[in-house]
mmCIF file of the N, C-alpha and C atoms, coordinates in Angstrom:
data_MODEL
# 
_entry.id   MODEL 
# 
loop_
_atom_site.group_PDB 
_atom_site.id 
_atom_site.type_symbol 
_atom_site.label_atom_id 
_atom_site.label_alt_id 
_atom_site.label_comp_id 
_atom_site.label_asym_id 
_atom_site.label_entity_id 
_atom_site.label_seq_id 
_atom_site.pdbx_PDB_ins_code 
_atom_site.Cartn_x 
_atom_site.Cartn_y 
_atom_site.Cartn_z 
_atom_site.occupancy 
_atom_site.B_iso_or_equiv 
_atom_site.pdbx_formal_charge 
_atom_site.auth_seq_id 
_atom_site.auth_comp_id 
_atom_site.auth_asym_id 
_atom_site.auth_atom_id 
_atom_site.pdbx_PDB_model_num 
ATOM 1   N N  . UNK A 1 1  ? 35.893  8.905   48.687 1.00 0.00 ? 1  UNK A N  1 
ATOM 2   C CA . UNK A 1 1  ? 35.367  8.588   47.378 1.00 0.00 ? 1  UNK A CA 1 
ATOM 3   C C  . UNK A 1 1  ? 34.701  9.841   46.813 1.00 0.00 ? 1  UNK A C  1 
ATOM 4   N N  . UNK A 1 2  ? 34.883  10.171  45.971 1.00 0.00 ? 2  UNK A N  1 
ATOM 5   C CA . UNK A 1 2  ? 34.023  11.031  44.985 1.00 0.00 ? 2  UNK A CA 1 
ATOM 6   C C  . UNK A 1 2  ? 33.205  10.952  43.955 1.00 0.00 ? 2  UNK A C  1 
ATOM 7   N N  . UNK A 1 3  ? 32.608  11.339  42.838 1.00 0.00 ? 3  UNK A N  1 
ATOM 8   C CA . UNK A 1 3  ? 31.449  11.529  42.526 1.00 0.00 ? 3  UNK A CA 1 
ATOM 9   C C  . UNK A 1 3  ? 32.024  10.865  40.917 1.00 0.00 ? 3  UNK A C  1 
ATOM 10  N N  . UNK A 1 4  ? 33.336  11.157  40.698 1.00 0.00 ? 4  UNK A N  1 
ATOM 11  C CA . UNK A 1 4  ? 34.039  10.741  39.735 1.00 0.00 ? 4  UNK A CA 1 
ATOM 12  C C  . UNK A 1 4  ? 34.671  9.211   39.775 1.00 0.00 ? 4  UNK A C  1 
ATOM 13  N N  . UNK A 1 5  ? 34.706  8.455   40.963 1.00 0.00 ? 5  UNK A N  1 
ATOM 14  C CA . UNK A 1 5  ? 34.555  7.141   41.043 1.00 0.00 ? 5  UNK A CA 1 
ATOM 15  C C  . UNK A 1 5  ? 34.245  6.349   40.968 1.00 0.00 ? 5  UNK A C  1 
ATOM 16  N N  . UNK A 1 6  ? 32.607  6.666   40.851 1.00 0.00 ? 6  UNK A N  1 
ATOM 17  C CA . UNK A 1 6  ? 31.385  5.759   40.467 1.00 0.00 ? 6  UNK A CA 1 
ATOM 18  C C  . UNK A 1 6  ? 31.222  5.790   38.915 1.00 0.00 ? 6  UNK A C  1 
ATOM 19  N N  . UNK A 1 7  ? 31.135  4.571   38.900 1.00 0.00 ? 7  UNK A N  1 
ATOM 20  C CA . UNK A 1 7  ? 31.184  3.948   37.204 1.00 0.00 ? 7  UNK A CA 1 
ATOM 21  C C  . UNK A 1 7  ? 29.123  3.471   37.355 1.00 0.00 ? 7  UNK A C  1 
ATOM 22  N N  . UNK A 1 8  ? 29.471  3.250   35.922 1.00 0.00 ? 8  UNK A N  1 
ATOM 23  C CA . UNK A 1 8  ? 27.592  3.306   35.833 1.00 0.00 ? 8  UNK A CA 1 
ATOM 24  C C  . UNK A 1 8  ? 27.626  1.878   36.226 1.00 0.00 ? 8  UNK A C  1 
ATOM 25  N N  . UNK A 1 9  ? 27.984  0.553   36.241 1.00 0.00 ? 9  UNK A N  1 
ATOM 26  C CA . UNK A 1 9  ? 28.294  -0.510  37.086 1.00 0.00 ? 9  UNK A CA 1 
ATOM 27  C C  . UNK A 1 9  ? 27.842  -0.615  38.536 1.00 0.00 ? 9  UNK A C  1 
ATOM 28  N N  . UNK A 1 10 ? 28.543  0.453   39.433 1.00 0.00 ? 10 UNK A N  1 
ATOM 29  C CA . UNK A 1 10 ? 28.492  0.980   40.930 1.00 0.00 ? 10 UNK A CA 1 
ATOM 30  C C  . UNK A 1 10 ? 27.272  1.536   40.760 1.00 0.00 ? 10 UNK A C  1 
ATOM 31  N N  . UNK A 1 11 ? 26.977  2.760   39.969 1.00 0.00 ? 11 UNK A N  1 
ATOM 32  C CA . UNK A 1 11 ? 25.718  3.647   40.417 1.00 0.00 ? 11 UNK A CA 1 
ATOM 33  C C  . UNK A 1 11 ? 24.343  2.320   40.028 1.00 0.00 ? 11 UNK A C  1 
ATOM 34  N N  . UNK A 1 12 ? 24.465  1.729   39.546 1.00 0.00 ? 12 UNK A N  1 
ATOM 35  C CA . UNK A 1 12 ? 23.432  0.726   38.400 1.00 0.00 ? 12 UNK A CA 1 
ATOM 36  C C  . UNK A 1 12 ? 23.255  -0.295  39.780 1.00 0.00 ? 12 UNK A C  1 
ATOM 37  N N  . UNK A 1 13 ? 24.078  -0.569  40.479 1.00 0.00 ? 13 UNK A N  1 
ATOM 38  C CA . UNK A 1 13 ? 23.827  -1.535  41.529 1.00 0.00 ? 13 UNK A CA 1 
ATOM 39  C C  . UNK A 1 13 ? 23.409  -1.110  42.454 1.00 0.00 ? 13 UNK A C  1 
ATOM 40  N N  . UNK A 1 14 ? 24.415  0.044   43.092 1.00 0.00 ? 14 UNK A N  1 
ATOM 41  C CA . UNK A 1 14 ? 23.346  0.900   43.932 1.00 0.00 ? 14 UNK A CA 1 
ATOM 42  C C  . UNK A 1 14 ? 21.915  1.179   44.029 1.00 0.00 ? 14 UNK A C  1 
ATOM 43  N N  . UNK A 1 15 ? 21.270  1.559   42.939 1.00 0.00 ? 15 UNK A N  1 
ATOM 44  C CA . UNK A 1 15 ? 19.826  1.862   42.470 1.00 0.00 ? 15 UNK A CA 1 
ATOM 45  C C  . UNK A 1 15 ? 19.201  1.074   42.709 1.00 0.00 ? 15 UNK A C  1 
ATOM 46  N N  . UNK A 1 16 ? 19.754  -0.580  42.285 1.00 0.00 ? 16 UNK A N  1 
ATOM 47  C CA . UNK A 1 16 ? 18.561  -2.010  41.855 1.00 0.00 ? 16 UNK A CA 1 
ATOM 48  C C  . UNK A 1 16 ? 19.032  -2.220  44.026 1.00 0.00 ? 16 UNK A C  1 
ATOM 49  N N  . UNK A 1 17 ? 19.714  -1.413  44.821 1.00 0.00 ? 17 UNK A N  1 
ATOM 50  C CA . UNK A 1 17 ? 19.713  -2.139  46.140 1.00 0.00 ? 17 UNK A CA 1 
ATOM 51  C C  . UNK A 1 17 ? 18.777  -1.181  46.621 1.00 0.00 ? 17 UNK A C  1 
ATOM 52  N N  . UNK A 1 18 ? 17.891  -0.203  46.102 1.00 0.00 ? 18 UNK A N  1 
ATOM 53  C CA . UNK A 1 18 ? 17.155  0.861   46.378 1.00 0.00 ? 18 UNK A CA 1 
ATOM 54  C C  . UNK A 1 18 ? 17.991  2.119   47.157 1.00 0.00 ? 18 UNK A C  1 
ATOM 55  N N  . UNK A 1 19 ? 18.873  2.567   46.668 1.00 0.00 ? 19 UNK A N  1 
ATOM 56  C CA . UNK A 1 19 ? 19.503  3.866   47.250 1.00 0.00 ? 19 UNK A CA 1 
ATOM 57  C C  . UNK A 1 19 ? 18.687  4.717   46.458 1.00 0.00 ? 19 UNK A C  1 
ATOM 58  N N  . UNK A 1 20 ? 18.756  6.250   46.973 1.00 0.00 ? 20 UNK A N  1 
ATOM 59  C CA . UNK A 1 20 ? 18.071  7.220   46.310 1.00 0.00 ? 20 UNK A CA 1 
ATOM 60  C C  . UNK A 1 20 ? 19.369  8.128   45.659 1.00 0.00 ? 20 UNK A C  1 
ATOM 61  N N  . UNK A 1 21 ? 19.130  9.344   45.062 1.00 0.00 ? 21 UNK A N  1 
ATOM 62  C CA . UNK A 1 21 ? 20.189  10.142  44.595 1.00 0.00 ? 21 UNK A CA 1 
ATOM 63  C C  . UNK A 1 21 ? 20.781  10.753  45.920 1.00 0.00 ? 21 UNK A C  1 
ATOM 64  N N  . UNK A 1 22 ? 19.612  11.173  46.413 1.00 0.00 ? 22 UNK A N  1 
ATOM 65  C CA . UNK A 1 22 ? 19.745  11.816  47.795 1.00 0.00 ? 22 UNK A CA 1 
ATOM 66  C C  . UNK A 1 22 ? 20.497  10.864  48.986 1.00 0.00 ? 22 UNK A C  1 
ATOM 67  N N  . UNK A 1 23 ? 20.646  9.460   48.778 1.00 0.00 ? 23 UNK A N  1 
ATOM 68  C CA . UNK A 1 23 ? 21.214  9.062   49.817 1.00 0.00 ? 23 UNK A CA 1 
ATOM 69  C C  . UNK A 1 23 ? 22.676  9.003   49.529 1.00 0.00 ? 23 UNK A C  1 
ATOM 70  N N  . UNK A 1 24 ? 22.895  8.490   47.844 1.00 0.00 ? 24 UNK A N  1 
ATOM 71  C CA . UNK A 1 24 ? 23.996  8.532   47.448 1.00 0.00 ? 24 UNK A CA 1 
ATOM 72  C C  . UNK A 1 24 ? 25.093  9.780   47.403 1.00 0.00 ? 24 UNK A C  1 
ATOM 73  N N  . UNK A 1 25 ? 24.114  10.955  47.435 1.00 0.00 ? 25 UNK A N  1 
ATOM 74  C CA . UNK A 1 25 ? 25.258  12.247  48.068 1.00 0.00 ? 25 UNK A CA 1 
ATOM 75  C C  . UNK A 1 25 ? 25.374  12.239  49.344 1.00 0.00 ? 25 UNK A C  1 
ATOM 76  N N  . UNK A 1 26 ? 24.768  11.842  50.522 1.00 0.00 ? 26 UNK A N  1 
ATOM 77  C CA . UNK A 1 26 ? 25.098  11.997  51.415 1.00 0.00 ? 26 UNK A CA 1 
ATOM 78  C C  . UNK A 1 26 ? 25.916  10.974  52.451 1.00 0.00 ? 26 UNK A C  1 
ATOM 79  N N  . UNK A 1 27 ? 26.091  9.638   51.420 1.00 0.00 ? 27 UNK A N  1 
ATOM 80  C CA . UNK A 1 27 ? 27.305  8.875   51.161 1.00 0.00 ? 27 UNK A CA 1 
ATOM 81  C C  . UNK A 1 27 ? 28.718  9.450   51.059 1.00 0.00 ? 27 UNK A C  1 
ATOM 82  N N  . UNK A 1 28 ? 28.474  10.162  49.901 1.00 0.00 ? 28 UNK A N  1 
ATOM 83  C CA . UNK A 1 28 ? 29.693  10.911  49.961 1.00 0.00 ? 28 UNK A CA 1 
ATOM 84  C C  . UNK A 1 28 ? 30.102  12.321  50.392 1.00 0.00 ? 28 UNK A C  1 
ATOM 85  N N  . UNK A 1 29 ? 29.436  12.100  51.579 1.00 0.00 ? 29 UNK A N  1 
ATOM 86  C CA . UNK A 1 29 ? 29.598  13.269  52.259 1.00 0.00 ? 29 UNK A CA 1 
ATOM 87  C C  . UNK A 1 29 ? 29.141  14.587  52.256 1.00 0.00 ? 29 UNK A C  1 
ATOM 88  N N  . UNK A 1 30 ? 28.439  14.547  51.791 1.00 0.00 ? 30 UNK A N  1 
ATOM 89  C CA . UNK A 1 30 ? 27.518  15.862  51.348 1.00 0.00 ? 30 UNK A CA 1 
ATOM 90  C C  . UNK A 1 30 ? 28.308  16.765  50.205 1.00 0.00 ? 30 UNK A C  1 
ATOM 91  N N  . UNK A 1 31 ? 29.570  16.249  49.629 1.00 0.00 ? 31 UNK A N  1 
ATOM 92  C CA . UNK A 1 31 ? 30.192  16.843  49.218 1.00 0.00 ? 31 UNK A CA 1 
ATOM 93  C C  . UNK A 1 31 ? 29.857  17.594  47.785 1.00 0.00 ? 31 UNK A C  1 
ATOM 94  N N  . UNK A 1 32 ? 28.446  16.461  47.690 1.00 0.00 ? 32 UNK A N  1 
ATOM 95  C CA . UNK A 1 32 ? 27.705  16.782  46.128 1.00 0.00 ? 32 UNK A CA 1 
ATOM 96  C C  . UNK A 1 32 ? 26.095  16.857  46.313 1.00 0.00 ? 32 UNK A C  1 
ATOM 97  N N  . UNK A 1 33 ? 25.564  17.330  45.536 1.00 0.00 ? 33 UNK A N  1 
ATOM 98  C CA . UNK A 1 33 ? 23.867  17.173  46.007 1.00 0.00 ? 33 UNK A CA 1 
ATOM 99  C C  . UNK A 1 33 ? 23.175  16.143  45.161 1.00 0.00 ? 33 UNK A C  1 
ATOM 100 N N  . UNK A 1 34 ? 21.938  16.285  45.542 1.00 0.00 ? 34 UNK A N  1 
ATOM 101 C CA . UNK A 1 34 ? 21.353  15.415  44.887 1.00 0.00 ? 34 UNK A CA 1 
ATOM 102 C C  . UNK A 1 34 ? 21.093  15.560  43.457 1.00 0.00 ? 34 UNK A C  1 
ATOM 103 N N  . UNK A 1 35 ? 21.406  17.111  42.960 1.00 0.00 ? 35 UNK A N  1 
ATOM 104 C CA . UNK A 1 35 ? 21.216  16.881  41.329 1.00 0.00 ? 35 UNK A CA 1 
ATOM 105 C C  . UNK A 1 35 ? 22.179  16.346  40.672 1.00 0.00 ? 35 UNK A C  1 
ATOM 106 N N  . UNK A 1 36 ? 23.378  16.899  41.344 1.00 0.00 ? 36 UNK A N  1 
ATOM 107 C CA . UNK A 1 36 ? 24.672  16.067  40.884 1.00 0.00 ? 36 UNK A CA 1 
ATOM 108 C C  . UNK A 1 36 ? 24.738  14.745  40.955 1.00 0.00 ? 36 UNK A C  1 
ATOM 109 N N  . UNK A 1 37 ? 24.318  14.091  41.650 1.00 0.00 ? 37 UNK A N  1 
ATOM 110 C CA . UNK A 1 37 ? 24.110  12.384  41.309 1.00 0.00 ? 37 UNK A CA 1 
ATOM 111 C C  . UNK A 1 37 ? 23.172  12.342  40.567 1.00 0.00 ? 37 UNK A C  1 
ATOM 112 N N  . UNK A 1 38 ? 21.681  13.065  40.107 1.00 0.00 ? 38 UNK A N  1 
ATOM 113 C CA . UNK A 1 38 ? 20.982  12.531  38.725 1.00 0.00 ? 38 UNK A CA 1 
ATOM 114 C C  . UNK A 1 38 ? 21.209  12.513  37.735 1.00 0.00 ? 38 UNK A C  1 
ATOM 115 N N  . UNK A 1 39 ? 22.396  14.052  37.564 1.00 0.00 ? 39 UNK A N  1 
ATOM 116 C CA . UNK A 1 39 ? 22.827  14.506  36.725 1.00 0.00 ? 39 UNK A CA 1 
ATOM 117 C C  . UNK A 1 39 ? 23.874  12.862  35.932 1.00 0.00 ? 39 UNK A C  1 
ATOM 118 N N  . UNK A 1 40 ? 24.302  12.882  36.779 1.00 0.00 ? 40 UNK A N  1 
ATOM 119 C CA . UNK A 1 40 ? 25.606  11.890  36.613 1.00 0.00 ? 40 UNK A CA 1 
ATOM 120 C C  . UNK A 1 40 ? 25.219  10.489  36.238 1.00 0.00 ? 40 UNK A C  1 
ATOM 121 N N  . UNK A 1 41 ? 24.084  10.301  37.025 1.00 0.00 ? 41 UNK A N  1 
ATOM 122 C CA . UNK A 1 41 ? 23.076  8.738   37.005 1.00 0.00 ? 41 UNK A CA 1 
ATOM 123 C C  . UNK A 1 41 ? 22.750  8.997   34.976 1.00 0.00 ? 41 UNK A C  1 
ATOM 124 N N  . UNK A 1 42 ? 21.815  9.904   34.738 1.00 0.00 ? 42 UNK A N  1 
ATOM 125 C CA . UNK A 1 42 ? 21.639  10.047  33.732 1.00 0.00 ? 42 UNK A CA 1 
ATOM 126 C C  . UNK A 1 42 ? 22.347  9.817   32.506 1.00 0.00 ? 42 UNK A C  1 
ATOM 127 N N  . UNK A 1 43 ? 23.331  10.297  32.684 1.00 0.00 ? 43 UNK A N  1 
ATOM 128 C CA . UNK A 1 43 ? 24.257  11.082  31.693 1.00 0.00 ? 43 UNK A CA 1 
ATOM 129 C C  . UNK A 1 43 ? 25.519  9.740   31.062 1.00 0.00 ? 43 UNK A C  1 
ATOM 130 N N  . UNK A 1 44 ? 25.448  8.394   31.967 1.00 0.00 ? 44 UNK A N  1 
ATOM 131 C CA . UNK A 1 44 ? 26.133  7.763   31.708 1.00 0.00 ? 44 UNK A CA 1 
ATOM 132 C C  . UNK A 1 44 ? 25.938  7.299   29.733 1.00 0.00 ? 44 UNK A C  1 
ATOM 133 N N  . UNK A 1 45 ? 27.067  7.048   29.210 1.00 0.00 ? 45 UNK A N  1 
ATOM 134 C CA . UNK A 1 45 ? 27.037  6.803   27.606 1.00 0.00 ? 45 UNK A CA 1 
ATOM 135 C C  . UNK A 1 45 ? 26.041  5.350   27.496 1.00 0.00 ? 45 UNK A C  1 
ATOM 136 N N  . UNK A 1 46 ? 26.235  4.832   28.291 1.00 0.00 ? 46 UNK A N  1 
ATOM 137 C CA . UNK A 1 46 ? 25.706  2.840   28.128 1.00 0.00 ? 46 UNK A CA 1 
ATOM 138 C C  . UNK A 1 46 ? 24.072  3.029   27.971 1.00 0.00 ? 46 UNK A C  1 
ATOM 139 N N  . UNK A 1 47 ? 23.751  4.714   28.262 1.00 0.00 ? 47 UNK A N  1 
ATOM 140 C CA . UNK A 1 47 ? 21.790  4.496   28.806 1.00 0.00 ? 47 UNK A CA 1 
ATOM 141 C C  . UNK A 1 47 ? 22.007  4.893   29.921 1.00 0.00 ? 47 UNK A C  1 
ATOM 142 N N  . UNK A 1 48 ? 20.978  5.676   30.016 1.00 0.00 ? 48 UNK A N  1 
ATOM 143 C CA . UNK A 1 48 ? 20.208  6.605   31.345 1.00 0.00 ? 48 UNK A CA 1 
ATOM 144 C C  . UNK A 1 48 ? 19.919  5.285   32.392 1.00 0.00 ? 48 UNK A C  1 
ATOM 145 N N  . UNK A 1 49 ? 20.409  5.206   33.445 1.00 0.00 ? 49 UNK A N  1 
ATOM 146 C CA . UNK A 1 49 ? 20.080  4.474   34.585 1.00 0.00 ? 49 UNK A CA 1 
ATOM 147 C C  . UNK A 1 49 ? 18.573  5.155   35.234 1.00 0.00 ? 49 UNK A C  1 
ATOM 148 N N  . UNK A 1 50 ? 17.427  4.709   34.887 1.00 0.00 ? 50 UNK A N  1 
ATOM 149 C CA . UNK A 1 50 ? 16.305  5.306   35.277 1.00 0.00 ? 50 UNK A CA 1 
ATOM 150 C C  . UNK A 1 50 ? 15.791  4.478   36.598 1.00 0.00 ? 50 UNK A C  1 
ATOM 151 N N  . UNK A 1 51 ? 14.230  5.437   36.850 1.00 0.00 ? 51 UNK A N  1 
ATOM 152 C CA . UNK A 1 51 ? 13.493  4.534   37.074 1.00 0.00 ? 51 UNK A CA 1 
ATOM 153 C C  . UNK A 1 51 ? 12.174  3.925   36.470 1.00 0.00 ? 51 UNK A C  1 
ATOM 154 N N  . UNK A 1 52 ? 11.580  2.938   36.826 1.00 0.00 ? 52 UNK A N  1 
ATOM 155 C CA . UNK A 1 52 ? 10.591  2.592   36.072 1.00 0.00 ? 52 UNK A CA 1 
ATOM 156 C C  . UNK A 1 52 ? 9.477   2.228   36.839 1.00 0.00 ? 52 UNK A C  1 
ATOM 157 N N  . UNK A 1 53 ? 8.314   2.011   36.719 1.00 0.00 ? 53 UNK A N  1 
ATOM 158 C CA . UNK A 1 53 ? 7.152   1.265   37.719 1.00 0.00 ? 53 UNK A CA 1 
ATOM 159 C C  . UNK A 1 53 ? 6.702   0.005   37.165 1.00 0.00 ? 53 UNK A C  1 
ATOM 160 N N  . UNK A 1 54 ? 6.530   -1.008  37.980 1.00 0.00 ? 54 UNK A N  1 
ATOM 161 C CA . UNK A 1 54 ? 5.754   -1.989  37.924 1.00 0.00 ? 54 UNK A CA 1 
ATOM 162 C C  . UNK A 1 54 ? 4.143   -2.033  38.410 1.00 0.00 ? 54 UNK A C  1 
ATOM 163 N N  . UNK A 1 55 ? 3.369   -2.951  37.791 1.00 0.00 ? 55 UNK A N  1 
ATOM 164 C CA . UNK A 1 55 ? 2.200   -2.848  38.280 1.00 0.00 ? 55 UNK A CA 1 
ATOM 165 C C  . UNK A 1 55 ? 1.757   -4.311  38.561 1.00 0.00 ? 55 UNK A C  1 
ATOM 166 N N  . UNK A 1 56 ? 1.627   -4.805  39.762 1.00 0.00 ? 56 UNK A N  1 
ATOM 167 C CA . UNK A 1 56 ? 1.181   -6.032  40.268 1.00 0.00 ? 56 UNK A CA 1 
ATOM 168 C C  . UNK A 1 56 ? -0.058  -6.390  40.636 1.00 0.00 ? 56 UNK A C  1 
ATOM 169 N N  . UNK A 1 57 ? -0.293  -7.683  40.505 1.00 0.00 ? 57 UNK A N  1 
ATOM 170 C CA . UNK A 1 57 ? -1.604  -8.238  40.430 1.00 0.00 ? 57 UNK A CA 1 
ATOM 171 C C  . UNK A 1 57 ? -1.831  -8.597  41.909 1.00 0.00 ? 57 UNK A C  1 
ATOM 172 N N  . UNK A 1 58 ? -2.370  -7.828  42.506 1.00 0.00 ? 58 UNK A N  1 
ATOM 173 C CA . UNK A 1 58 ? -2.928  -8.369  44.226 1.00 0.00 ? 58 UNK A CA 1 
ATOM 174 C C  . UNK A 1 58 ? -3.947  -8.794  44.771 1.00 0.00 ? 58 UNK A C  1 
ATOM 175 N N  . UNK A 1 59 ? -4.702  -9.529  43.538 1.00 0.00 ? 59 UNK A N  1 
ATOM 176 C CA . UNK A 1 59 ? -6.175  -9.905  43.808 1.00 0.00 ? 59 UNK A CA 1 
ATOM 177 C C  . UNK A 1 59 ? -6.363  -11.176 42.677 1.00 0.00 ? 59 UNK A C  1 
ATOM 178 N N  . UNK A 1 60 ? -4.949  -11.958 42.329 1.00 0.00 ? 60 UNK A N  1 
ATOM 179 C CA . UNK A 1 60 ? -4.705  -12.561 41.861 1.00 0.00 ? 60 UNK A CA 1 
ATOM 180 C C  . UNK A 1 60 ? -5.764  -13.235 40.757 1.00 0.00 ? 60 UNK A C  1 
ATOM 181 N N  . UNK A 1 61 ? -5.718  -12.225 39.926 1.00 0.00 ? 61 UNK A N  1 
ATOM 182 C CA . UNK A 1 61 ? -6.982  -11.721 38.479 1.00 0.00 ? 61 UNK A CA 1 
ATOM 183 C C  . UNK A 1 61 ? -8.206  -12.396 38.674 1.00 0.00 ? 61 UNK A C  1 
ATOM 184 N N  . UNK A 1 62 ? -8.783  -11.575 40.235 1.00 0.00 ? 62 UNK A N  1 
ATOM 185 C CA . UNK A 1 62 ? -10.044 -11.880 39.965 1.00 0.00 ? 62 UNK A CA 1 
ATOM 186 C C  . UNK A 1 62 ? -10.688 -10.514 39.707 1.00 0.00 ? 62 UNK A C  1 
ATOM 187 N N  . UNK A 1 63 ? -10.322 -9.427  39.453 1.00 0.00 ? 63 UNK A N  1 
ATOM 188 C CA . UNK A 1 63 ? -10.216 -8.446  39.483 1.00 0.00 ? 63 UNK A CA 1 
ATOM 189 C C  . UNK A 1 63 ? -8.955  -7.551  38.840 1.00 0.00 ? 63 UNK A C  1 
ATOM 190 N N  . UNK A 1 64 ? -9.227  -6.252  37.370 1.00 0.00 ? 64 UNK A N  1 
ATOM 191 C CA . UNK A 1 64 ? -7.954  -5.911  36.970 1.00 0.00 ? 64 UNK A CA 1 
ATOM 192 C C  . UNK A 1 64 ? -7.400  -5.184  38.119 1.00 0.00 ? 64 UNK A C  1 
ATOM 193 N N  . UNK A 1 65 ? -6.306  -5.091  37.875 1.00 0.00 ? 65 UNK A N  1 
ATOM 194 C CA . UNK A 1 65 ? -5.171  -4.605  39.409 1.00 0.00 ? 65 UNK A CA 1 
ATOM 195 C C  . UNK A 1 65 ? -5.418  -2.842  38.712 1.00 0.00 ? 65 UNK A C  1 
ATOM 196 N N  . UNK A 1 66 ? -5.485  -1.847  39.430 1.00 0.00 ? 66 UNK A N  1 
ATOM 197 C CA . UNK A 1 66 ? -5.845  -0.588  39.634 1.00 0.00 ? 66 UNK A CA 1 
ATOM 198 C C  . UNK A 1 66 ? -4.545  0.003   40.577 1.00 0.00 ? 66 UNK A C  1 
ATOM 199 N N  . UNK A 1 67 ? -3.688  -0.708  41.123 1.00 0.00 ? 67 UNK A N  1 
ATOM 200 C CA . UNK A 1 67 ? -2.960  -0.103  42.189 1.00 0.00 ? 67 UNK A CA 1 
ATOM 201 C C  . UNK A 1 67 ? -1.552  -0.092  40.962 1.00 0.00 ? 67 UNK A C  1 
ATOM 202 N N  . UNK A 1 68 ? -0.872  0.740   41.098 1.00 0.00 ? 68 UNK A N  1 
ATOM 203 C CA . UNK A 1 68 ? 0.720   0.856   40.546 1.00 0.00 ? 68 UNK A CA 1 
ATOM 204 C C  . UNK A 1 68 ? 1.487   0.450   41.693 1.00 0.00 ? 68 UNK A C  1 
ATOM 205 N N  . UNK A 1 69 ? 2.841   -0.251  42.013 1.00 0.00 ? 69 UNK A N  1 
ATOM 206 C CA . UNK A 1 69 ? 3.900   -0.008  43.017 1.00 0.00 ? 69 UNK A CA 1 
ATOM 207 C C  . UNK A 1 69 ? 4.715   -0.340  42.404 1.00 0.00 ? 69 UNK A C  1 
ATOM 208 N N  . UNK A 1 70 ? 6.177   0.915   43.208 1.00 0.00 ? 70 UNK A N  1 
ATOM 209 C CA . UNK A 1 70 ? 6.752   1.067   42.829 1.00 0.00 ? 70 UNK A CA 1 
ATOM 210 C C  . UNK A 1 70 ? 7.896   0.650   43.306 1.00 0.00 ? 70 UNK A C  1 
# 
């Protein structure tokens, strides 16, 4: 498989199963690096496949939540 196989579909699912860029080149064999999969993640026409942070409530508002995870 190559780097030109992955449709933003594939890379978009990959991501939400938590792969990194870095794992996804070394999926394919080291044959590409890791900028080349951001590059590529990015660049799709549909929207940038990003990431984003959530911030959760772990003190179930007895207290505002201060912690980010990601």
């Amino acid at each position: 498989m190559t780097l030109d196989d992955i449709d933003a579909k594939n890379m978009l699912r990959g991501k939400q199963l938590g792969f990194s860029d870095l794992q996804i080149s070394s999926l394919l064999l080291g044959s590409y690096g890791e900028n080349d999969i951001r590059t590529k993640r990015l660049g799709y026409a549909s929207g940038a496949i990003s990431p984003f942070v959530k911030q959760i409530d772990t003190l179930a508002a007895e207290y505002p939540a201060q912690i980010i995870y990601i």
